[in-house]
C-alpha positions as CSV (number, residue, x, y, z in Angstrom):
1,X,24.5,-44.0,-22.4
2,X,27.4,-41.6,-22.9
3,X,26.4,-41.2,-26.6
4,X,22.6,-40.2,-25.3
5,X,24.7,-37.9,-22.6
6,X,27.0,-35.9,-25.4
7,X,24.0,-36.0,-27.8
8,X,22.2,-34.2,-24.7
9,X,24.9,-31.8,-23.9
10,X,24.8,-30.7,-27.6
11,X,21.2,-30.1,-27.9
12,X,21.6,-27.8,-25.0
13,X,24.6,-26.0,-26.0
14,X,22.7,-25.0,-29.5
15,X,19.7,-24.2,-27.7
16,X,21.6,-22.0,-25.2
17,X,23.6,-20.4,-28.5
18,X,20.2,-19.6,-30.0
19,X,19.1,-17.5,-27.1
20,X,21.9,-16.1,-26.9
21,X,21.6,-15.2,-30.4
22,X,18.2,-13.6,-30.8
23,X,18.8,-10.2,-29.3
24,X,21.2,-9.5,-31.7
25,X,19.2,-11.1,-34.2
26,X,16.4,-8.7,-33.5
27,X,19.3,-5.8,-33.6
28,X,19.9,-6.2,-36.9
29,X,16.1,-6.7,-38.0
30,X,15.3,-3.1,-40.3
31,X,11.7,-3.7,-39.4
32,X,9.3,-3.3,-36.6
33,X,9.9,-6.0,-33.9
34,X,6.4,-6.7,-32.7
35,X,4.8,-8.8,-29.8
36,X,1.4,-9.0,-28.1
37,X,0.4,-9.2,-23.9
38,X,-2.5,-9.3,-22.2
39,X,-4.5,-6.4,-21.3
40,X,-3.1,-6.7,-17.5
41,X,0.4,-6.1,-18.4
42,X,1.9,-2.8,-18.3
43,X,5.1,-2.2,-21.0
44,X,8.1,0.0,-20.2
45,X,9.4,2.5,-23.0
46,X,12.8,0.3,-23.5
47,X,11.3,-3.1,-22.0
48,X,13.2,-6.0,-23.9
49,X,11.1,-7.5,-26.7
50,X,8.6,-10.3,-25.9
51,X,8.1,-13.7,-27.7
52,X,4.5,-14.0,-28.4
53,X,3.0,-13.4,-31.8
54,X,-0.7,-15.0,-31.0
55,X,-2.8,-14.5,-28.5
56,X,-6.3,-16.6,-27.6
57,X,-8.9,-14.5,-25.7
58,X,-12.7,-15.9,-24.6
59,X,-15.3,-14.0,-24.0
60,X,-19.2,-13.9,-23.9
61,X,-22.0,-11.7,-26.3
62,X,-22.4,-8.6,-24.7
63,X,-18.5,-8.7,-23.7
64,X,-15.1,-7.0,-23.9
65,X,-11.8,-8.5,-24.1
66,X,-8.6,-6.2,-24.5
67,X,-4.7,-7.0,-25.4
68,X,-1.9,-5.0,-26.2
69,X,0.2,-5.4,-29.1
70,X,4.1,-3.9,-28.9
71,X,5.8,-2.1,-31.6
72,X,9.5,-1.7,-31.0
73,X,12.2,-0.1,-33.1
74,X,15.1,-1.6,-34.5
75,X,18.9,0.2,-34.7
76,X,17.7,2.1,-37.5
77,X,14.3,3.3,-35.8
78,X,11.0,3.5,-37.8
79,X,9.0,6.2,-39.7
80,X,5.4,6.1,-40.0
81,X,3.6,3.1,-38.4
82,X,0.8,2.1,-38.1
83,X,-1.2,-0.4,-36.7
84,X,-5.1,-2.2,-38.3
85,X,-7.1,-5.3,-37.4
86,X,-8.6,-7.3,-39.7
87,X,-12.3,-8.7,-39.1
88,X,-12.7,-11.5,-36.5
89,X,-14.2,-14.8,-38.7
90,X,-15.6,-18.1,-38.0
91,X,-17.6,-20.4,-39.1
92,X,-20.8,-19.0,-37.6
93,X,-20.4,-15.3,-38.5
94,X,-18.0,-12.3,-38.6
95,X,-17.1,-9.6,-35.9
96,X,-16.4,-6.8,-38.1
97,X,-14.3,-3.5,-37.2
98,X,-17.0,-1.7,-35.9
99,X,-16.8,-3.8,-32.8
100,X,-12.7,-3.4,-32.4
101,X,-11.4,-0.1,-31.5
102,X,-7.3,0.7,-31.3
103,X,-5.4,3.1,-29.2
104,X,-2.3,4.4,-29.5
105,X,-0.8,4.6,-25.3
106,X,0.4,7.6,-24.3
107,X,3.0,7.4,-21.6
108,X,3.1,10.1,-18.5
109,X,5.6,10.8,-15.9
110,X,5.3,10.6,-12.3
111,X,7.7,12.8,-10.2
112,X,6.0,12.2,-7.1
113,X,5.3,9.1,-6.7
114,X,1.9,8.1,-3.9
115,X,3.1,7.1,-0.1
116,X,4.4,4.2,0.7
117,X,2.9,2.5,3.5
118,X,4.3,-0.7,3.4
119,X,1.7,-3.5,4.3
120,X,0.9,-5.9,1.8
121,X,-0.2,-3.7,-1.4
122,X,2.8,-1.2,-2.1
123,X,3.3,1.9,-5.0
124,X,6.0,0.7,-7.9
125,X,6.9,4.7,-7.5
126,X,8.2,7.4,-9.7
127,X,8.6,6.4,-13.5
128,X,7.6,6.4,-16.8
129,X,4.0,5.0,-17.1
130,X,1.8,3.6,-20.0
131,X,-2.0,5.5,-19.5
132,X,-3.6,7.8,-21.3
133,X,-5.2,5.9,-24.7
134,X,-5.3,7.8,-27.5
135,X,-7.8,6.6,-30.2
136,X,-7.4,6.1,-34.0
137,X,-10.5,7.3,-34.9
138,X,-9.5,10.9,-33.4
139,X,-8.3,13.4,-35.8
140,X,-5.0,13.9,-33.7
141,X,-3.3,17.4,-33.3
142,X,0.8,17.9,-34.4
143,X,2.0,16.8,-30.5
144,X,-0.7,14.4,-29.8
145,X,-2.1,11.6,-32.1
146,X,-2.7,8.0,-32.7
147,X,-1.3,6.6,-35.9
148,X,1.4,7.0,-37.9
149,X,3.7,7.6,-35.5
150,X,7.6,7.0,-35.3
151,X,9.8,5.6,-33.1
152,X,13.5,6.2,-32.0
153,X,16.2,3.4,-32.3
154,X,15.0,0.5,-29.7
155,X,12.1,2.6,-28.4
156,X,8.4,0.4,-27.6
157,X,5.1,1.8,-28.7
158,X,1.9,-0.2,-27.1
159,X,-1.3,-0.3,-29.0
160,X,-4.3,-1.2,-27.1
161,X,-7.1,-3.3,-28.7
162,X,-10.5,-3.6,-27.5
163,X,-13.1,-6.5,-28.9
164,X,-16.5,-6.0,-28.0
165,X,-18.5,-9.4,-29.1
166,X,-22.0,-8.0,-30.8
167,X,-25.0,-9.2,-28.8
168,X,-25.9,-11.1,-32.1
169,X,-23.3,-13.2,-33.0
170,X,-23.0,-17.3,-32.6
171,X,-20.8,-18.9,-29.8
172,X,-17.5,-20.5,-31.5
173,X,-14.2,-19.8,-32.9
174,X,-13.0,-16.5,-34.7
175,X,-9.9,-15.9,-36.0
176,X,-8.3,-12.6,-37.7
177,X,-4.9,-10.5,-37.4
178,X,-3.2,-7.5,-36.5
179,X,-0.6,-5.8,-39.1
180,X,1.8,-3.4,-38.2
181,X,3.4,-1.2,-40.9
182,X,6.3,1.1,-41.6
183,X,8.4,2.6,-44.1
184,X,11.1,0.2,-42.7
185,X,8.6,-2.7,-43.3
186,X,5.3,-4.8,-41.8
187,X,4.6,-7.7,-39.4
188,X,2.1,-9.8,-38.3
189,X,0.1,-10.9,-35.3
190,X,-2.4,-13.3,-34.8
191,X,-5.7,-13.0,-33.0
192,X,-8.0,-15.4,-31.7
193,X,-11.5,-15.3,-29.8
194,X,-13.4,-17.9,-28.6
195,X,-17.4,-16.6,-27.8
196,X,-18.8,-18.5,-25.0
197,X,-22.4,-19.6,-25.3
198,X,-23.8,-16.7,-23.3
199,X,-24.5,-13.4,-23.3
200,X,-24.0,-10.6,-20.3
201,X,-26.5,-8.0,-19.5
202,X,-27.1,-4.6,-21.1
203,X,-27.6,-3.6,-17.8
204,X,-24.6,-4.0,-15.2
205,X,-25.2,-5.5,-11.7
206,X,-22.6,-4.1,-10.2
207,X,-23.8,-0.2,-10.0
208,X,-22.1,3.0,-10.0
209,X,-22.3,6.5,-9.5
210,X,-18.5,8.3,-11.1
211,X,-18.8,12.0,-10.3
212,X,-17.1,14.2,-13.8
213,X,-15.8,17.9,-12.3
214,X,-16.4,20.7,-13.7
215,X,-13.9,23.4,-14.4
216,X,-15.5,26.3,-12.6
217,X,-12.1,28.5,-12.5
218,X,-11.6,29.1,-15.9
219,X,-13.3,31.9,-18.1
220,X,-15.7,30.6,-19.6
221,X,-15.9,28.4,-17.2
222,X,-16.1,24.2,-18.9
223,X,-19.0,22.4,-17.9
224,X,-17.5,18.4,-18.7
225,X,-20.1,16.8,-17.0
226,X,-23.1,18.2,-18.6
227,X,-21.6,17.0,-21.8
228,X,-23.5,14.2,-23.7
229,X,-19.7,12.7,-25.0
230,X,-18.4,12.4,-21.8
231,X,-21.7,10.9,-20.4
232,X,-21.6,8.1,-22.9
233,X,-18.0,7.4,-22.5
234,X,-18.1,6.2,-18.7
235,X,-21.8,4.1,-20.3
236,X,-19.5,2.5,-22.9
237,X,-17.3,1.4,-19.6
238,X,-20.3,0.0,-18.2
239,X,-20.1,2.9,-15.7
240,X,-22.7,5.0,-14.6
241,X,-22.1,9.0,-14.2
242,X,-23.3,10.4,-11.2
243,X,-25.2,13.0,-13.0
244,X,-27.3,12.6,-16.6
245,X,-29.2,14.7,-18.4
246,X,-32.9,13.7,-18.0
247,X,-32.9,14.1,-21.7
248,X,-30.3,11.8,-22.9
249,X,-31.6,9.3,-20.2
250,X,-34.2,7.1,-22.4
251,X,-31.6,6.4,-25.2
252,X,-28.5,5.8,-22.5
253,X,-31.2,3.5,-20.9
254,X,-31.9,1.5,-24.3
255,X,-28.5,1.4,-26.0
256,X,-25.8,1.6,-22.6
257,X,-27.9,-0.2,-19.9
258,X,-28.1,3.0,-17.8
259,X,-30.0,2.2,-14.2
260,X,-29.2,4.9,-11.6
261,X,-28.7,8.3,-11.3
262,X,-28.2,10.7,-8.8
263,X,-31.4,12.8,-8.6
264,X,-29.8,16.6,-8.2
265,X,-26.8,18.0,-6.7
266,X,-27.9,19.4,-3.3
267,X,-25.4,20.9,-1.0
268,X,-24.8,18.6,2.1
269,X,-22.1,17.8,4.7
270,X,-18.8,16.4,4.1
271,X,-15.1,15.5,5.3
272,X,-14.4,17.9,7.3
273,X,-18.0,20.0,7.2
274,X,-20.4,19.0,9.8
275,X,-23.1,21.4,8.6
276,X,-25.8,20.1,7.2
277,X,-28.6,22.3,5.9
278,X,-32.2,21.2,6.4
279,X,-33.7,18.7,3.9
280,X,-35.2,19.1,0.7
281,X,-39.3,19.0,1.4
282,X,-40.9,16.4,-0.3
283,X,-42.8,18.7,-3.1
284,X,-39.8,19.6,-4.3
285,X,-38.2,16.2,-4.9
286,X,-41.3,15.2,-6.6
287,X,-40.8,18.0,-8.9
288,X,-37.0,17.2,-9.8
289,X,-37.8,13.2,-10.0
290,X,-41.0,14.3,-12.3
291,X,-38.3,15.2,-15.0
292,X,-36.7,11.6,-15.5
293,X,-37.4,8.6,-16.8
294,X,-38.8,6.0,-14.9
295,X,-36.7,3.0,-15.6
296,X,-33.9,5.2,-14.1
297,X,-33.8,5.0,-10.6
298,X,-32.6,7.8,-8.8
299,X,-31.1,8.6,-5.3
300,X,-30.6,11.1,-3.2
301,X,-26.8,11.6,-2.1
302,X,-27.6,12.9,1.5
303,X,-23.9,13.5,3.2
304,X,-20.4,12.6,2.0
305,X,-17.8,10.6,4.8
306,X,-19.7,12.3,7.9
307,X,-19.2,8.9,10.5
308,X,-17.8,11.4,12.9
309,X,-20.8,13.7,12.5
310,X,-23.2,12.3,15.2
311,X,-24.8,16.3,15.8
312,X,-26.0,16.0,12.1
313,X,-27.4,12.3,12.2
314,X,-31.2,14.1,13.4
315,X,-31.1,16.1,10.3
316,X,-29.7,13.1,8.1
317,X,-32.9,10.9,9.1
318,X,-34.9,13.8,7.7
319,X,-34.0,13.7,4.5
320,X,-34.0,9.9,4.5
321,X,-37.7,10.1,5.1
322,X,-38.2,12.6,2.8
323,X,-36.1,11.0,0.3
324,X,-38.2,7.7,0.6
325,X,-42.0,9.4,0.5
326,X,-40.5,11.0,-2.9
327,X,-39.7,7.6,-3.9
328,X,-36.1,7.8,-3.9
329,X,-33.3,6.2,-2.9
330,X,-31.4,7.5,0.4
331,X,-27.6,7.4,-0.2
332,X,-25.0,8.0,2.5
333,X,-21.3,7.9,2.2
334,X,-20.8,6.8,5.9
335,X,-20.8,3.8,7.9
336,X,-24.0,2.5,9.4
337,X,-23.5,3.0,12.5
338,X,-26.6,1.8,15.1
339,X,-27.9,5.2,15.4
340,X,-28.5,5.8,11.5
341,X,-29.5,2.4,11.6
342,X,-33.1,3.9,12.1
343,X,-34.6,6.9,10.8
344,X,-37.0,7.7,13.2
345,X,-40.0,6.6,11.1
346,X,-41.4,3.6,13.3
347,X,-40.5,1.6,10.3
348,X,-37.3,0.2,11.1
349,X,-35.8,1.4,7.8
350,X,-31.9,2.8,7.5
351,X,-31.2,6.2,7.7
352,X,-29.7,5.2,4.2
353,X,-30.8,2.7,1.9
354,X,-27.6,2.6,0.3
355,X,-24.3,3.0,2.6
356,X,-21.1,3.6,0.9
357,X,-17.6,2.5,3.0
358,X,-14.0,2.7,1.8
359,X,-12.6,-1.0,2.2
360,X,-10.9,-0.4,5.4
361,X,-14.1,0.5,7.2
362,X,-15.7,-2.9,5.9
363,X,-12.8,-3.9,8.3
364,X,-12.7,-1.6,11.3
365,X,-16.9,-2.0,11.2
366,X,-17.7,-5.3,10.1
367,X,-20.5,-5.8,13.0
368,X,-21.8,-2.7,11.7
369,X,-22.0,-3.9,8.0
370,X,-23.4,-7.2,8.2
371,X,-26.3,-5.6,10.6
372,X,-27.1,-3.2,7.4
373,X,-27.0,-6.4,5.3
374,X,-29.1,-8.2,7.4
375,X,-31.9,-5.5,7.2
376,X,-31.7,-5.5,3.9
377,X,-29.4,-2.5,3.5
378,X,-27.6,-2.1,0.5
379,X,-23.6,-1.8,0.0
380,X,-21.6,0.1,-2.2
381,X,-17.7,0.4,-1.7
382,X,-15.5,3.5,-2.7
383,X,-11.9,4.1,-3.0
384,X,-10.1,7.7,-2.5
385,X,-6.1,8.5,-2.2
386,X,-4.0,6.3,0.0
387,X,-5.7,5.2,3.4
388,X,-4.4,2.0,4.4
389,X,-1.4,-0.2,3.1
390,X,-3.3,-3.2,2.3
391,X,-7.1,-2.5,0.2
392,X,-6.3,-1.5,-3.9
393,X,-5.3,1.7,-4.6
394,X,-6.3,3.3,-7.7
395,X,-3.3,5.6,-8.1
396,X,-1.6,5.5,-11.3
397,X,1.3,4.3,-10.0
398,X,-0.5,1.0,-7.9
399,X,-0.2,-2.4,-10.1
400,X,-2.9,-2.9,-12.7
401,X,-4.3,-6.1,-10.6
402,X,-5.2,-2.9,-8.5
403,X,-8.6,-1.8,-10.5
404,X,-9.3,-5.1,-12.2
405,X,-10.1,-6.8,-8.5
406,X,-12.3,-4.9,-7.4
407,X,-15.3,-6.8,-9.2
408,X,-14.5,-9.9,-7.3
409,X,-13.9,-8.6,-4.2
410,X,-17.5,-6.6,-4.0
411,X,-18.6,-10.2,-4.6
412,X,-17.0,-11.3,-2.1
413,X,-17.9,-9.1,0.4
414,X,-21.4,-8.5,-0.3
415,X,-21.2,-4.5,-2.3
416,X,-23.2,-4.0,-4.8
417,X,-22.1,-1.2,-5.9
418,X,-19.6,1.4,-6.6
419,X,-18.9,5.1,-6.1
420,X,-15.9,7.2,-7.3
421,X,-15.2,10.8,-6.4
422,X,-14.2,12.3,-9.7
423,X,-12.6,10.6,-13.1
424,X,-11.4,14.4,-14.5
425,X,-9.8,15.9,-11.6
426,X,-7.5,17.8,-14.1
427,X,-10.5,19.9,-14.0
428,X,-10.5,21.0,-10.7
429,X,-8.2,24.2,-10.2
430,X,-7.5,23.4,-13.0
431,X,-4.5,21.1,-14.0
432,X,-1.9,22.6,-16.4
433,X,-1.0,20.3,-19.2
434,X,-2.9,17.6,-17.8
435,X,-1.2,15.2,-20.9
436,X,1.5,15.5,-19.2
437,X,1.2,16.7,-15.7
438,X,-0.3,14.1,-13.5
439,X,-0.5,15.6,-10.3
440,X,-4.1,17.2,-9.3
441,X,-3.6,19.7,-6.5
442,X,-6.2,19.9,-3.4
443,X,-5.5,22.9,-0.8
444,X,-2.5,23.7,-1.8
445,X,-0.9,20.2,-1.6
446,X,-0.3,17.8,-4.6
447,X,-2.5,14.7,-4.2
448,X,-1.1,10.9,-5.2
449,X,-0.5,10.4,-8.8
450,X,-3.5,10.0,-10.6
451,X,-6.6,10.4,-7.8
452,X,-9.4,11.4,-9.7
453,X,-8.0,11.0,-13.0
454,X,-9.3,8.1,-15.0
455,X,-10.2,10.2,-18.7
456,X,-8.2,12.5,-20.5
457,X,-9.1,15.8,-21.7
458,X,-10.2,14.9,-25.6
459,X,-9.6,18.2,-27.3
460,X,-5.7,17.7,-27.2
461,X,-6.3,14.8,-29.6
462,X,-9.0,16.2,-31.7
463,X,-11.6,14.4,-29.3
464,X,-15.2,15.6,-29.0
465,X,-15.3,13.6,-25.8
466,X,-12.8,12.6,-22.8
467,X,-9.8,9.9,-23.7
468,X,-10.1,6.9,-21.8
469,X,-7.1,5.8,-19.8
470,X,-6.1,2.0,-19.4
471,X,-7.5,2.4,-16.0
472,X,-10.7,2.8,-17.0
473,X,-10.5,-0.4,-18.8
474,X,-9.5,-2.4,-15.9
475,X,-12.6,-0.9,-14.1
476,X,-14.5,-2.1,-16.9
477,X,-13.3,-5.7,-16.6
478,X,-13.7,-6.0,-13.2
479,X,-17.6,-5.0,-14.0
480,X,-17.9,-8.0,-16.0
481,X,-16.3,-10.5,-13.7
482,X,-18.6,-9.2,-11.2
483,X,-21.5,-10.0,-13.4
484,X,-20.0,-14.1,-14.3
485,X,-21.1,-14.4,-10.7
486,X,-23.9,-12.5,-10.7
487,X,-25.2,-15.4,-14.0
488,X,-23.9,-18.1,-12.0
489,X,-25.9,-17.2,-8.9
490,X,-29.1,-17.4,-11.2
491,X,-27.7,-20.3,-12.4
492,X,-27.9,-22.2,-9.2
493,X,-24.0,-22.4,-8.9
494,X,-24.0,-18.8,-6.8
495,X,-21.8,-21.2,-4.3
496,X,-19.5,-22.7,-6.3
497,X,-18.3,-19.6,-8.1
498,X,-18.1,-17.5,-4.8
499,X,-15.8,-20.1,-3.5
500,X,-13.7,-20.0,-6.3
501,X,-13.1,-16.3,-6.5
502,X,-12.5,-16.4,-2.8
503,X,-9.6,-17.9,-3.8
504,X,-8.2,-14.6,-5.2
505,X,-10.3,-12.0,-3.2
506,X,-11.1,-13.4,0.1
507,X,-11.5,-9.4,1.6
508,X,-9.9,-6.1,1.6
509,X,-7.1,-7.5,3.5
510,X,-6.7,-10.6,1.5
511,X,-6.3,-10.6,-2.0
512,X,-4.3,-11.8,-4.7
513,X,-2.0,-9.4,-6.9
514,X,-1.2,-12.4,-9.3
515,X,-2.8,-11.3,-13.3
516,X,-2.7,-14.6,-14.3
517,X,-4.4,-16.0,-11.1
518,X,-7.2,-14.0,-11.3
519,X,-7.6,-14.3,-15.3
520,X,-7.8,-18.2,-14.7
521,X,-10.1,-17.3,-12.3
522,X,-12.7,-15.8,-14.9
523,X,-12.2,-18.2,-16.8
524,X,-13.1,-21.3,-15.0
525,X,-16.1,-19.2,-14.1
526,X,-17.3,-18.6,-18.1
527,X,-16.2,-22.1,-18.7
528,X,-18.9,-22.8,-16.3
529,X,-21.4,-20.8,-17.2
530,X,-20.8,-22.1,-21.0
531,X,-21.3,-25.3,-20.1
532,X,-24.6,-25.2,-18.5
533,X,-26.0,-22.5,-21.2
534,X,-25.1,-25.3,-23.9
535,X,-26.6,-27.8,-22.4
536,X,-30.2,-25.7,-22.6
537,X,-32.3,-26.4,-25.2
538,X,-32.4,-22.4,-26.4
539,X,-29.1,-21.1,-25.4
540,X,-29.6,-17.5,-26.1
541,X,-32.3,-17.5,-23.5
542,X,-30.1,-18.7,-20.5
543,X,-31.3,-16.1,-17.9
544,X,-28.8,-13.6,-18.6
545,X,-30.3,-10.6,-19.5
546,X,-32.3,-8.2,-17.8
């Protein structure tokens, strides 16, 4: 028994001598120490080096997964890396690189960091964060570009990896690697994907409408959001812009899944604004909606946050009605309250067809939303600077868990849609330097880090188009774990899977800020699904698209 003690104590002490060992082990490596996390994770510029050298992701067709592989520098630093992924290959086909795109992350500073409310869902505060992406296939300009890049003695470099699984490929196993190279030397990392048996929509459930400003101050003055690039960015995000050229709208439709649009900007109401200007007629909103395609459909954005407008709520059920003879959708950022609860048509019908409520007024008016549900009302939720200290925030400076749980919770709470004010609002005034200035001024005052600001401007890197940020990524994931409930629903097992992401996002209030909780979440639900599309007879036709 003693021997079996002393033998014990001794296996211990070398283990403990090992660890202790390693750091300095990795200080006197010459080449680049690497290590990979998961796409949740954010890395700090002079974080300690991480262990893992594989990673295992699963995902369906039609899917994305993301992880983050480190670079860090030894003593000596290290000149000229660069980072490539091999092919993903398995017995049943080959993802090639056309479907895996890399980033370099570009890190910002925040001075001023957003309010701290306390509550339940706090800011990390000022710092050095990891945002702006920055891709390899951009040309890159002398301050700003992807690959090669140096580092400085013990400095970290993340590279963000996005696999898309092609619509076409077979469920199974895929296997490939990530090499890192310098003049100092290479390394390693391996990369596995596991395809599910099932394929998500072209077409998102969840809808959206993301507003791109225009820079009207400057001369000439920048029209971003009439740009076809930056259109198709937020479609590869699986997000819909608010605006779309009726020209672009047929191809968007056929190779992004576009669905909705916003018919035409028409000025209206707002925070603030109670003056609302009478409502389009009817001939005239045939005429605009005459210039789209059909399999878009369009609404008509009637006020913006005008609850505490009641003198304008006559003139707001006009342009409902005339909104719904054209054939449009009525859209209202407001809560339904009883009196817009009818439009004065005899029908019944909403002043709004589709109401759109920040998370704490699905709290304060929670009689008032599940009346709208229960005639049929649609709900969209929105998000804008820091109103309460409990929803997610979508300030740079919030945790990541922030963005990604929003696709569960409009689950959970019955939204089925989305709505966000701006993703550029470098544009507005504009922002100097926005690489490296995040703070968007409104009236004077500097708003929360990051409000607004989910793209970069893509001309700084030799972009065509805007630079997504890790933000936008998060968003998108939270788009597809909306739609694994959305399949299981048609799949008969709506019940079981909203129960079990209850268990992460009960409500606005009450939600969980753990990564790994709410990955293991997903996965138990495309587990599922997997299951009962292999037990079909014809898999690839499991009710999934549409």
């Amino acid at each position: 028994m003693n021997r079996y003690i002393s033998r014990r104590l001794w296996l211990l002490a070398a283990l403990g001598a090992f660890l202790a060992a390693e750091p300095l082990a990795l200080r006197a490596q010459s080449g680049p120490i690497v290590w990979i996390v998961p796409a949740l994770t954010r890395v700090a510029r002079d974080e300690a080096p991480g262990r893992a050298r594989e990673i295992a992701l699963w995902a369906g067709r039609g899917e994305y997964e993301s992880f983050q592989v480190v670079v860090r520098a030894p003593a000596g630093g290290l000149k000229n890396v660069s980072v490539a992924i091999s092919d993903l290959a398995g017995g049943r086909g080959r993802i090639s690189k056309a479907n895996l795109t890399l980033y370099r992350e570009h890190y910002v500073h925040i001075e001023r960091g957003s309010p701290d409310r306390g509550g339940t869902n706090r800011p990390l505060g000022p710092g050095w964060y990891p945002d702006a992406l920055i891709p390899f296939t951009a040309t890159g300009t002398r301050n700003l570009r992807a690959a090669p890049f140096d580092l400085a003695p013990f400095e970290n470099q993340p590279v963000w990896i996005d696999v898309f699984v092609p619509r076409d490929i077979g469920s199974g196993h895929y296997e490939g690697e990530v090499t890192v190279t310098s003049d100092q030397g290479k390394a390693t990392i391996a990369v596995e994907l596991n395809v599910w048996n099932f394929e998500l929509p072209l077409r998102p459930s969840l809808l959206s409408a993301f507003n791109v400003s225009n820079d009207t101050n400057s001369n000439p003055r920048v029209f971003y959001g009439d740009e076809k690039e930056n259109q198709e960015l937020l479609l590869r995000h699986k997000i819909m812009p608010v605006s779309v050229d009726p020209r672009y709208e047929r191809e968007f439709a056929q190779k992004f899944g576009l669905t909705t649009a916003r018919i035409e900007y028409f000025q209206h109401a707002s925070y603030g604004n109670c003056k609302q200007p009478p409502a389009p007629s009817v001939a005239d909103l045939l005429s605009l909606k005459a210039k789209h395609q059909p399999e878009v459909h369009l609404y008509l954005h009637l006020a913006d946050e005008v609850s505490e407008c009641p003198n304008i709520f006559p003139i707001l059920k006009q342009w409902a009605r005339n909104a719904r003879q054209a054939g449009l959708a009525p859209l209202l950022t407001a809560i339904p309250l009883p009196d817009l609860r009818d439009d004065g048509s005899g029908t019944g019908r909403s002043s709004a067809d589709i109401w759109v409520l920040l998370p704490k007024q699905f709290i304060s008016n929670s009689a008032d939303v599940a009346a709208a549900l229960k005639k049929g009302d649609r709900i969209w939720s929105y998000t804008a600077i820091v109103q309460d200290n409990f929803s997610p925030k979508w300030e740079i400076d919030f945790r990541p868990i922030n963005y990604r749980i929003y696709g569960f919770l409009n689950q959970s709470v019955g939204a089925t849609g989305l709505l966000y004010w701006s993703v550029n609002s470098w544009a507005i005034g504009p922002t100097k330097d926005p690489w490296n200035n995040i703070s968007y001024i409104e009236d004077g005052k500097p708003e929360p880090p990051g409000e607004g600001w989910l793209v970069y401007p893509g001309a700084a890197v030799g972009s065509g188009a805007f630079v997504p940020s890790m933000r936008l990524k998060w968003i998108r994931k939270s788009i597809e774990d909306y739609e694994y409930v959305e399949i299981l629903k048609k799949l008969g097992r709506g019940d079981w899977a909203l129960a079990l992401i209850k268990k992460v996002a009960t409500d606005w209030a009450h939600w969980s800020q753990d990564a790994e909780a709410v990955e293991s979440v997903r996965r138990q639900l495309g587990t599922e699904i997997d299951r009962i599309s292999s037990a079909e007879k014809t898999p690839r036709d499991s009710g999934t698209r549409h």
